[in-house]
GUFIDO-776642 format. One record per atom (N, C-alpha, C): residue number from 1; x, y, z; atom name; residue in three letters. Coordinates in pm, whole numbers, plus 50000, padded with zeros to 5 digits. Atoms other than C-alpha are relative to their C-alpha. Layout:
<NUM; <X; Y; Z>; CA; ALA>
...
//
This chain:
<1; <50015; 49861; 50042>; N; UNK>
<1; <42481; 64020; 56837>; CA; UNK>
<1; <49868; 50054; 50056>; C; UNK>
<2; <50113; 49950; 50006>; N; UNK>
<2; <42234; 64266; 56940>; CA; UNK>
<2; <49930; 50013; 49965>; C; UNK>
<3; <50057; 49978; 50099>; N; UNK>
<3; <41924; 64250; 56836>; CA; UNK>
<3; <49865; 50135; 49973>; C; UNK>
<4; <50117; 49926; 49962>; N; UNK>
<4; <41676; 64491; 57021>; CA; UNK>
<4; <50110; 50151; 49976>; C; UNK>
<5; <50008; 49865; 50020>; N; UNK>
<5; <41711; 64854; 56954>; CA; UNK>
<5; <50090; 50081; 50170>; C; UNK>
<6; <49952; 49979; 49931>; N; UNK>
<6; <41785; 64905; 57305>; CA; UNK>
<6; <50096; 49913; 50049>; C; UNK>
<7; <49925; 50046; 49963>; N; UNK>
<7; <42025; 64658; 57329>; CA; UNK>
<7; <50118; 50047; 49916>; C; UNK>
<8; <49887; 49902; 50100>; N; UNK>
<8; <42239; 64827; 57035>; CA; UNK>
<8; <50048; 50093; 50087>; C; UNK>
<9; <49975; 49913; 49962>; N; UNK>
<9; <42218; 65116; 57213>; CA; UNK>
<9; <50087; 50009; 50199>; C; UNK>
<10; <49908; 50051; 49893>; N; UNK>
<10; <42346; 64955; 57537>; CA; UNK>
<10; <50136; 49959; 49957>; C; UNK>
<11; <49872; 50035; 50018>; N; UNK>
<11; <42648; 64834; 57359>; CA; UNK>
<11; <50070; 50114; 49953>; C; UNK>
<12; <49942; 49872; 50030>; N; UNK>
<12; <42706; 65177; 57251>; CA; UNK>
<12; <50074; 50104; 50111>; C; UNK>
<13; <49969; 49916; 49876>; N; UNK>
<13; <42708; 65351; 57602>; CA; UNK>
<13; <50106; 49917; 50053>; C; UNK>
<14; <49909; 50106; 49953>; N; UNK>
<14; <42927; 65031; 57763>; CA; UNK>
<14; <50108; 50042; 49949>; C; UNK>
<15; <49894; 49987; 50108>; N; UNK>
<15; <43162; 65132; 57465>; CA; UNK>
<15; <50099; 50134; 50056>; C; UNK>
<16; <49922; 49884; 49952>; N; UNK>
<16; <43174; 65488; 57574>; CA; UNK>
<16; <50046; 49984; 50112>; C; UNK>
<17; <49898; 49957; 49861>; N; UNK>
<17; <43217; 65461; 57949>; CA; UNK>
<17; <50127; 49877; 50005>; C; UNK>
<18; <49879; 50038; 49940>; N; UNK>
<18; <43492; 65216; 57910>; CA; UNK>
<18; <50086; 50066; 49913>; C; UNK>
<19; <49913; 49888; 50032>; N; UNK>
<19; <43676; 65456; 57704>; CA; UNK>
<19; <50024; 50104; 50132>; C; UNK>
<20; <49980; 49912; 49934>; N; UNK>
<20; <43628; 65690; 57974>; CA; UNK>
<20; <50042; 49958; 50151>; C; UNK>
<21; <49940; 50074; 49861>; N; UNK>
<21; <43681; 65470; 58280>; CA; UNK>
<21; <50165; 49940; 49965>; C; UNK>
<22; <49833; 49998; 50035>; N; UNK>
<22; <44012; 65381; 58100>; CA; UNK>
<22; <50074; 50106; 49976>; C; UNK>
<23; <49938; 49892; 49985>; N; UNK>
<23; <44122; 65724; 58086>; CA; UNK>
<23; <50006; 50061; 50148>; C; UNK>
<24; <49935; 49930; 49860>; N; UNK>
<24; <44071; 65801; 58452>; CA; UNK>
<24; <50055; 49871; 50052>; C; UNK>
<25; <49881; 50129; 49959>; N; UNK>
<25; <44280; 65409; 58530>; CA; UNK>
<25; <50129; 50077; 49964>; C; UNK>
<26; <49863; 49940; 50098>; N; UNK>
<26; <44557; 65568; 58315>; CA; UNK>
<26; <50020; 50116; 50078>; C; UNK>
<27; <50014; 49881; 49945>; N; UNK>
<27; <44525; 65884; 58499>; CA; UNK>
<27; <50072; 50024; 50149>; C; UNK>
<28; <49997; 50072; 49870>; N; UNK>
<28; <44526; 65734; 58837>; CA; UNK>
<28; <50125; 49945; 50006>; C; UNK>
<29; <49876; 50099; 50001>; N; UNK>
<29; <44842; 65494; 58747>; CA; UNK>
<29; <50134; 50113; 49986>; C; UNK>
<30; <49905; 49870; 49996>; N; UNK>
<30; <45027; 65855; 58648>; CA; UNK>
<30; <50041; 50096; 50104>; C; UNK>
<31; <50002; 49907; 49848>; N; UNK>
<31; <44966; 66035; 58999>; CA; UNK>
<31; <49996; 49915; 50058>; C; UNK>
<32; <49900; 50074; 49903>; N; UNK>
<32; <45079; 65739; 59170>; CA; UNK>
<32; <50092; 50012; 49953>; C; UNK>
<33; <49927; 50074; 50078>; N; UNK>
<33; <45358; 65674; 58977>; CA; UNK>
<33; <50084; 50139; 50047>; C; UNK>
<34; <49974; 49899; 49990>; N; UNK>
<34; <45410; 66056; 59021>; CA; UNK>
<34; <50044; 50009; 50158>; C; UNK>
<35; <49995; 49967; 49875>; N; UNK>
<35; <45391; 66040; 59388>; CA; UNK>
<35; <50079; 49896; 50034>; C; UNK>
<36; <49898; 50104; 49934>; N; UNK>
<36; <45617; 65783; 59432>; CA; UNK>
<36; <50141; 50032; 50002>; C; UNK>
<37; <49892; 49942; 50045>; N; UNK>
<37; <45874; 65925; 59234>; CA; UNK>
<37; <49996; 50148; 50087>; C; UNK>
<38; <49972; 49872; 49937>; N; UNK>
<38; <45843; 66241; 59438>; CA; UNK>
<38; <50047; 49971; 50132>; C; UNK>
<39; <49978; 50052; 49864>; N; UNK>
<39; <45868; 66005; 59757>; CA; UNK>
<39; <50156; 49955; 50002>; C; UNK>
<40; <49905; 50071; 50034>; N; UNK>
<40; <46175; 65859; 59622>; CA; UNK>
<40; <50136; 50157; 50029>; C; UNK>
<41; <49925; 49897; 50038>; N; UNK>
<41; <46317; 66194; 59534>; CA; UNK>
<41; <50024; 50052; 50171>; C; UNK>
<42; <49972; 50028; 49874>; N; UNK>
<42; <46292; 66289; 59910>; CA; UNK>
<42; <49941; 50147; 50011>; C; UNK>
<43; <50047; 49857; 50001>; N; UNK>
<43; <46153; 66626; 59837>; CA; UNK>
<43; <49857; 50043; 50048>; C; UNK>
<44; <50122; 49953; 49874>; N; UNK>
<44; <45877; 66725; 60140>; CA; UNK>
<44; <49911; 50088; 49904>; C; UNK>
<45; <50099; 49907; 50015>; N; UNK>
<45; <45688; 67004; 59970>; CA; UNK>
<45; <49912; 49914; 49889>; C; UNK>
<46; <50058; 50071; 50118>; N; UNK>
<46; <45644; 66802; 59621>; CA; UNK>
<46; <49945; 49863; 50047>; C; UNK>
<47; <50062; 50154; 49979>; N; UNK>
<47; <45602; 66450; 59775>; CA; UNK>
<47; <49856; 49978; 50069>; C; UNK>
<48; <50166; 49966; 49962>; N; UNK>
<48; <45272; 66622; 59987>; CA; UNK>
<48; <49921; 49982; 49895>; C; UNK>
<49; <50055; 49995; 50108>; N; UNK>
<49; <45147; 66783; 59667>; CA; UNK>
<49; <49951; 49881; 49898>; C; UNK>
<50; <49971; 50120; 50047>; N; UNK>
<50; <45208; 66499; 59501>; CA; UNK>
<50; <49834; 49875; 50036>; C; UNK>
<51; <50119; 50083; 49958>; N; UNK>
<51; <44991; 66268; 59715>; CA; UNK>
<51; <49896; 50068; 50055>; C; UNK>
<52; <50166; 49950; 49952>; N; UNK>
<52; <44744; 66496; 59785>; CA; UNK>
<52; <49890; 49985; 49889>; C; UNK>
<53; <50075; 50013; 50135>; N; UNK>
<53; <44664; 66494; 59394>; CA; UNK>
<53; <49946; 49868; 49975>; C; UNK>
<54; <50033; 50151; 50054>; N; UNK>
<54; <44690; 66121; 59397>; CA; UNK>
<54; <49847; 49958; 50105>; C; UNK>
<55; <50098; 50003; 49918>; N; UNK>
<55; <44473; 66087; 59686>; CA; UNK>
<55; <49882; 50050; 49953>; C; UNK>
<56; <50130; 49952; 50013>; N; UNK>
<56; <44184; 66349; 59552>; CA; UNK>
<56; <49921; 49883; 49869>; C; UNK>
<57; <50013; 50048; 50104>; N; UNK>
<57; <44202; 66142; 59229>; CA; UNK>
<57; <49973; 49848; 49989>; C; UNK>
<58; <50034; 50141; 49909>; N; UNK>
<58; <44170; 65797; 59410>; CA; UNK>
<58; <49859; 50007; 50032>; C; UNK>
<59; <50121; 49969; 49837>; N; UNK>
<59; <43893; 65928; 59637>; CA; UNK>
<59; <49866; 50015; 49844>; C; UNK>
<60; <50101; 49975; 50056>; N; UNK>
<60; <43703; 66059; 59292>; CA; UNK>
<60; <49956; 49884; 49890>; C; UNK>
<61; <50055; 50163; 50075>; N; UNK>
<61; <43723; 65727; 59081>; CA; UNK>
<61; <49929; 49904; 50049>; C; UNK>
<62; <50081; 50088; 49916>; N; UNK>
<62; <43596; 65552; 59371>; CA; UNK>
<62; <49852; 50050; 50000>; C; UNK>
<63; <50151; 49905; 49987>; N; UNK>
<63; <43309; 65817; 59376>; CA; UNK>
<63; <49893; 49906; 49907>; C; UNK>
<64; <50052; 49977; 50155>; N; UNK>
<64; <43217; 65795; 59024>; CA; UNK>
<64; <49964; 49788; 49965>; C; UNK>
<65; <49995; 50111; 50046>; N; UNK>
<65; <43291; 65393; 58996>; CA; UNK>
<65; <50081; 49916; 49948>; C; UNK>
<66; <49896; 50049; 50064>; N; UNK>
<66; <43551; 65336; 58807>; CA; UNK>
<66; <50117; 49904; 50087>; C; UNK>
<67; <49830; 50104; 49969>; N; UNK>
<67; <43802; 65147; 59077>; CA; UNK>
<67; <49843; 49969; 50126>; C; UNK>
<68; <50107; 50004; 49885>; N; UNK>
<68; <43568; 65021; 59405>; CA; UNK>
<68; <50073; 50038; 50120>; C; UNK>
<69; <49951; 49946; 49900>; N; UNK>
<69; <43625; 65176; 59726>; CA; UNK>
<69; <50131; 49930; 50045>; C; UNK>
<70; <49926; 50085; 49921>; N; UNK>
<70; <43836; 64925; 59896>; CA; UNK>
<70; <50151; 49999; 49941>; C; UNK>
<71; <49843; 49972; 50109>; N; UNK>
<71; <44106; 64952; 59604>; CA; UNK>
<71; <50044; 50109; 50040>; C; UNK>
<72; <49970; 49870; 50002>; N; UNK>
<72; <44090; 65305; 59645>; CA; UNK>
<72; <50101; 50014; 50127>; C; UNK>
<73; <49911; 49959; 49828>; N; UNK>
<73; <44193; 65302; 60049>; CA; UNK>
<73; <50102; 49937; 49981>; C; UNK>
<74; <49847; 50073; 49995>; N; UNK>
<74; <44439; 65020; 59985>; CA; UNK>
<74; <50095; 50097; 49953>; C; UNK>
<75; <49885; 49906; 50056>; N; UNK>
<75; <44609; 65245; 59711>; CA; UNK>
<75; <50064; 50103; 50106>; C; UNK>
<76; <49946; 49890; 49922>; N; UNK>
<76; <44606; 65540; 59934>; CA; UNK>
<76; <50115; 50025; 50097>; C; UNK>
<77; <49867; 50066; 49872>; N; UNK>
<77; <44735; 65348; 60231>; CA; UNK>
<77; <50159; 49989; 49998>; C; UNK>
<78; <49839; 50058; 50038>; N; UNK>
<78; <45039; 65198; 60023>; CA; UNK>
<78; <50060; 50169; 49987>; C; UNK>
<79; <49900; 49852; 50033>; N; UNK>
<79; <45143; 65568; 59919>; CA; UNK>
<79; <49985; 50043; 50067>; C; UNK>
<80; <50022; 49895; 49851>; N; UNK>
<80; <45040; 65754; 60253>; CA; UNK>
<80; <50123; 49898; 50050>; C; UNK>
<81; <49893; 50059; 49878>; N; UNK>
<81; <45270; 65474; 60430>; CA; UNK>
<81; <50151; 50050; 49934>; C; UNK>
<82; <49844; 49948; 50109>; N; UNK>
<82; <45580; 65530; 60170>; CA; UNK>
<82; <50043; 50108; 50044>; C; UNK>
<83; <49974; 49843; 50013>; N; UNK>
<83; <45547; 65912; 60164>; CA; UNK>
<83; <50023; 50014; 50190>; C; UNK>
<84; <49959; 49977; 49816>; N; UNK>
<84; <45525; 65896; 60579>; CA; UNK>
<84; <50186; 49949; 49995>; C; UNK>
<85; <49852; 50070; 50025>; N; UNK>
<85; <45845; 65684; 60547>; CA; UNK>
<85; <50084; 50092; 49922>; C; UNK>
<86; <49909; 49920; 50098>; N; UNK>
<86; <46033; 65904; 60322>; CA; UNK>
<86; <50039; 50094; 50075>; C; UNK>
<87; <49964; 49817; 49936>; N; UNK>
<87; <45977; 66239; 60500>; CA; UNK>
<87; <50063; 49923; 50163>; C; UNK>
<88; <49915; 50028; 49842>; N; UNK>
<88; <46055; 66043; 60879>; CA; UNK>
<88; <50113; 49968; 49930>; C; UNK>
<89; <49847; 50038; 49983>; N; UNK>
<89; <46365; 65932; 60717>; CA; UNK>
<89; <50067; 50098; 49967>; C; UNK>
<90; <49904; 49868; 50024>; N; UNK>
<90; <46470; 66304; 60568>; CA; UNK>
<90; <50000; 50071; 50118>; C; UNK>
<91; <49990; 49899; 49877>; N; UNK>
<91; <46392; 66399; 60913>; CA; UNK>
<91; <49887; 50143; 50014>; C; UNK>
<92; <50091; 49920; 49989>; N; UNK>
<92; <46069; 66587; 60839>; CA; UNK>
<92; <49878; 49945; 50028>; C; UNK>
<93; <50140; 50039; 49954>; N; UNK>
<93; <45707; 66574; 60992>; CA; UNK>
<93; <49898; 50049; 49884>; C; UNK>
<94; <50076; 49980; 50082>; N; UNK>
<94; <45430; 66535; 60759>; CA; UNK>
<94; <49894; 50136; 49993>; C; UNK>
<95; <50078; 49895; 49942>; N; UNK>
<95; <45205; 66857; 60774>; CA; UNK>
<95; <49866; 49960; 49948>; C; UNK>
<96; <50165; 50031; 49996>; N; UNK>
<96; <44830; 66752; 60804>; CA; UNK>
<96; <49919; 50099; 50021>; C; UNK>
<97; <50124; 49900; 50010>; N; UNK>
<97; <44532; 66977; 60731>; CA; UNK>
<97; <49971; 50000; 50164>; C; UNK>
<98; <50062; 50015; 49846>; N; UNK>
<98; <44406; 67070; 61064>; CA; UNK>
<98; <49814; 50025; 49971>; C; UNK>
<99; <50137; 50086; 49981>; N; UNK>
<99; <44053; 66918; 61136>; CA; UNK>
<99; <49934; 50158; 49998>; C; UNK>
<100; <50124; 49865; 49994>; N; UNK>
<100; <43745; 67216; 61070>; CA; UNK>
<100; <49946; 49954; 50136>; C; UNK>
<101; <50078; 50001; 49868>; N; UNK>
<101; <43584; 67285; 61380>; CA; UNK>
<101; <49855; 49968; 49983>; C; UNK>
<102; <50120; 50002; 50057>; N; UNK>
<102; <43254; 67148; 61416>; CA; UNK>
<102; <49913; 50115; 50011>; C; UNK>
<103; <50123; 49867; 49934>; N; UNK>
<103; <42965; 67423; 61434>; CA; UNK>
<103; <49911; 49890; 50089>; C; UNK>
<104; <50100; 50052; 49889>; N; UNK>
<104; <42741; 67370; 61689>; CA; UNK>
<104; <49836; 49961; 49928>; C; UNK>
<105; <50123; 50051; 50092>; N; UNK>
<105; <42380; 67247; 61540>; CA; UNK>
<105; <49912; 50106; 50055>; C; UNK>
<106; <50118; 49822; 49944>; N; UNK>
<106; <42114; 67556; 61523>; CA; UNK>
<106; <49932; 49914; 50109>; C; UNK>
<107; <50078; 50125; 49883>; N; UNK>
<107; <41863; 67503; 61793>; CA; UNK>
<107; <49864; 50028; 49928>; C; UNK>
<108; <50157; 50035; 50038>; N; UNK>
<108; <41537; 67404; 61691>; CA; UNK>
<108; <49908; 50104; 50008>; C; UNK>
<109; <50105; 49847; 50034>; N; UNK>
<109; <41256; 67665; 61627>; CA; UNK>
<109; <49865; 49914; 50067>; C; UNK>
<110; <50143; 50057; 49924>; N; UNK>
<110; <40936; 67576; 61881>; CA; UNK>
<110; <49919; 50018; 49947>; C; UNK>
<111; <50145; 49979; 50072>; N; UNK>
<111; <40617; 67458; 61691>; CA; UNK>
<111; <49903; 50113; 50045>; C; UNK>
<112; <50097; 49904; 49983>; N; UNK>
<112; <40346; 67728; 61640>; CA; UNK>
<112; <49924; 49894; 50164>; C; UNK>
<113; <50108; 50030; 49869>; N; UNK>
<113; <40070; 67642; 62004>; CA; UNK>
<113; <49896; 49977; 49903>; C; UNK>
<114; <50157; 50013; 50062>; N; UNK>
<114; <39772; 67460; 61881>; CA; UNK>
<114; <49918; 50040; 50044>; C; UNK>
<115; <50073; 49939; 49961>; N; UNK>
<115; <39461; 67535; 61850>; CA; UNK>
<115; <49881; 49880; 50069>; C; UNK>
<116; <50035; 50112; 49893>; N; UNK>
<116; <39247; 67395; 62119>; CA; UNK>
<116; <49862; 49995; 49902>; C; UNK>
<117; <50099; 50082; 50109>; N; UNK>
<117; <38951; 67159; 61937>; CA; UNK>
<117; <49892; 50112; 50056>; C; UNK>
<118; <50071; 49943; 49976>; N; UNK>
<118; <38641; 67335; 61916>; CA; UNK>
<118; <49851; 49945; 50074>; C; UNK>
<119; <50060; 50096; 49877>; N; UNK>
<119; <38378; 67245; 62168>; CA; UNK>
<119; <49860; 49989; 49956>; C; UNK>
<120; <50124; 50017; 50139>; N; UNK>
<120; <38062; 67086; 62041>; CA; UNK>
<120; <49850; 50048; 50125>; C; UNK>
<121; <50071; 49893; 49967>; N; UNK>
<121; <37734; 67286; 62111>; CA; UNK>
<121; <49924; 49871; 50090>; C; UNK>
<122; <50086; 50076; 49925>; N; UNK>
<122; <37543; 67123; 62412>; CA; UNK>
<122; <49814; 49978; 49932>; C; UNK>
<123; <50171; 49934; 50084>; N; UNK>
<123; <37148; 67100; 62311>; CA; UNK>
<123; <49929; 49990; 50156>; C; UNK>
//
C-alpha cells in the first residue's frame, strides 16, 4: 500500500488515465469494427468515411499514448489493405486526398552591415 502522500496521489492519477485510455481502446475497437463492416458492405463512399475516421482515431491514440505507434500503422495497414481490396473488387478506385503543394521557403532577410571597430587613438 501506499504510503507517501505522493504516492497516494500517484495511484489516484494511474486510476484516472486508465479509465480514460480504456475509453479511447473501446473507441478505437468501434471504428474499426465500423470500417470493416462498411468494407464488407461494399459501399465506396461509407467504407472511405469510414476509414478515414478510423485512421484519424488511430493516428490520435498513438499521439496521446494510449496504443504505441507501431500498433497504430499495423492497424491502419490491415484496414487500408481490406478497404483497397473491397473497392478494386466492386470495381472502384480509391479517391486519395491530393498532396498540398509545398510553398516555397521565404528568403532570408540580409543582416543589418556592421559597424566597423573603432580605431584606437595613436599617441
Amino acid at each position: 500500500m501506499a504510503n507517501t502522500k505522493a504516492s497516494k496521489k500517484d495511484i489516484r492519477r494511474i486510476a484516472k488515465r486508465t479509465v480514460q485510455n480504456n475509453a479511447v481502446r473501446t473507441a478505437l475497437k468501434t471504428y474499426v469494427k465500423k470500417s470493416r463492416k462498411a468494407t464488407e458492405a461494399g459501399d465506396a463512399d461509407t467504407t472511405q468515411t469510414a476509414l478515414n475516421t478510423a485512421v484519424k482515431a488511430l493516428d490520435k491514440a498513438a499521439q496521446n499514448g494510449v496504443i504505441h505507434p507501431n500498433q497504430a500503422a499495423r492497424r491502419k495497414s490491415r484496414i487500408a489493405k481490406q478497404a483497397a481490396a473491397a473497392m478494386k473488387a466492386a470495381g472502384v478506385t480509391p479517391t486519395a486526398k491530393p498532396k498540398a503543394e509545398k510553398k516555397a521557403p521565404a528568403a532570408k532577410k540580409a543582416a543589418p552591415a556592421k559597424k566597423a571597430p573603432a580605431k584606437k587613438k595613436s599617441e
